[in-house]
C-alpha positions, 0 to 999 in steps of 0.5 A: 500500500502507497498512500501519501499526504495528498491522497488522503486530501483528496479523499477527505475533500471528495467525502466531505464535497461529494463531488470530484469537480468541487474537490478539485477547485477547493484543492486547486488541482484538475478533475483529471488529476482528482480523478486519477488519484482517486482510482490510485485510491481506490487500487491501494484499497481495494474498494470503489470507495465512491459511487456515483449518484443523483446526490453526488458521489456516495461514500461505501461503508469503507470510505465511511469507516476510514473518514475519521481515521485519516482526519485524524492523521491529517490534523496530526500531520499539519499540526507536526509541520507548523511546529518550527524546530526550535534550539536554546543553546542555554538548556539544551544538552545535544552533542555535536559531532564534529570532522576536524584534523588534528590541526582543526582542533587546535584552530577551531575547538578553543573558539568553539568551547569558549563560546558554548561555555559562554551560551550553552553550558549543558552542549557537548563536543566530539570531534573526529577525525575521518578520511574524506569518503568517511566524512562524505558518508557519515554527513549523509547520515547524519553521524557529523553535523560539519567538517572543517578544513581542506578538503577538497574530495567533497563537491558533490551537490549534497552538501554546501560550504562556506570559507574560512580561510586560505592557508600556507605552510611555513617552516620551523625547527628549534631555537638551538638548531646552528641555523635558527638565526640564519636566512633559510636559503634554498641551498640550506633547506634542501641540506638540512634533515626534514620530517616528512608528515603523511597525515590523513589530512589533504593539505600536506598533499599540495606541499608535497605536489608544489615541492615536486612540480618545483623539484625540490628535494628533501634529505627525509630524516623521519616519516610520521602519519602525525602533525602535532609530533613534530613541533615536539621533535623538532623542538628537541632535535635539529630535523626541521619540519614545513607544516601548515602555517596554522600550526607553526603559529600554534607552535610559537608557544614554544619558546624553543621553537623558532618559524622561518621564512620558506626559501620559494613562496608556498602554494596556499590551499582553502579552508571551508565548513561543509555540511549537509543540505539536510541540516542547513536549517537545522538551528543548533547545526546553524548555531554551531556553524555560526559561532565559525561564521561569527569569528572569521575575522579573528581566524584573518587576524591570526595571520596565516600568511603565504610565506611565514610570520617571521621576519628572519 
């Protein structure tokens, strides 16, 4: 059995009118298209349901039984569609699930959770960190309200974006290392011993496309799938590390590390929000997103430029 919204309708407005032309009119739809829905009407049920008389059309003794029924429904229906969904972010106690790197979290959660500690004390944060199909298909099911970050694999029409930010890469490497306070040349930057990061994470994927189209070599000391362990190393050894901007600015809190020039001007790659159609006028998904949205211009004002923050 199919039975949708407007074949109920229409059964309703033909019983109370006994006419299809009438019901057609209050309707604002054809009689042939009255007409058709109601012989879908009557093959679902398997009853004539109307017959034709000098008093219009009659109802059968199924039509009569199913009358109150379906109004039933219907109010209840109609009623559910006027209801607007509503989010009061001061007592509500929904959990977020949010597609962030590593990296993401160190630009985004510490706005976010001063902000929800501000308005909305009771919210809670997940943040995970999924490949790119992973995020497609968890934002299809609901199971991730946004994704923040580069990721250029998410085009197709489901979903929508807004951006954020256009980012670059910078190098660092620590304060005790012999060239800390020397110009980094392109002559040093090939020479000295790098880490190399495979994160999940796509922004490294257009350093390391640039680094070959330019044919720059590296002499690779280390190979880790992790970004925040290279500040860690690099602080504590001589390695040298090339990491988006936005982490070697985290990583300036770090007295013993230092951010240098890149010897070439670095590609830069665009930071967006996604989210599914589905959720746009969801309004805690709305909030949510709006609390990034309101702070663009603190995110502008950190500074992630093309070629290092650093004068040296």
């Amino acid at each position: 059995m199919n039975l949708d919204f407007r074949l109920l309708e229409i059964f309703v407005a033909i019983y109370q009118t006994r006419s299809v032309g009438e019901a057609a009119r209050i309707l604002k739809m054809s009689q042939p298209g009255i007409s058709s829905a109601l012989n879908r009407l009557r093959a679902n049920l398997n009853d004539p349901l109307f017959i034709k008389a000098s008093s219009g059309m009659q109802p059968t003794s199924r039509a009569n039984n199913l009358f109150d029924p379906i109004c039933k429904i219907l109010v209840q229906i109609n009623s559910e569609l006027k209801v607007q969904p509503h989010f009061d972010p001061h007592t509500s106690t929904r959990e977020f699930n949010i597609g962030l790197s590593d990296i993401g979290e160190c630009i985004y959660l510490p706005i976010l959770i001063q902000n929800i500690e501000r308005e909305a004390p009771h919210v809670r944060l997940r943040s995970k960190s999924l490949s790119p199909k992973e995020l497609e298909e968890a934002m299809v099911h609901g199971e991730i309200d946004f994704v923040a970050g580069y990721f250029p694999d998410i085009k197709t029409g489901q979903f929508l974006h807004r951006r954020v930010g256009l980012h670059s890469f910078a190098c660092i490497m620590s304060k005790n290392n012999p060239l800390a306070r020397e110009k980094l040349t392109l002559k040093r930057f090939q020479e000295l011993r790098h880490i190399s990061i495979q994160a999940p994470g796509r922004s490294i994927e257009v350093f390391e496309k640039f680094l070959k189209s330019k044919k720059i070599k590296r002499d690779i000391a280390l190979h880790t799938p992790h970004f925040m362990s290279a500040p860690i190393i690099v602080s504590e050894t001589n390695l040298i590390a090339t990491v988006p901007q936005a982490l070697a600015d985290h990583s300036s809190e770090n007295n013993n590390i230092v951010q240098k020039k890149l010897p070439f001007m670095p590609p830069t790659f665009q930071v967006n929000v996604y989210w599914h159609k589905s959720v746009t006028n969801d309004p805690g998904n709305a909030w949510l997103r709006g609390i990034i949205f309101d702070n663009l211009t603190t995110f502008l004002e950190r500074g992630y430029a093309r070629n290092g923050a650093q004068s040296v």
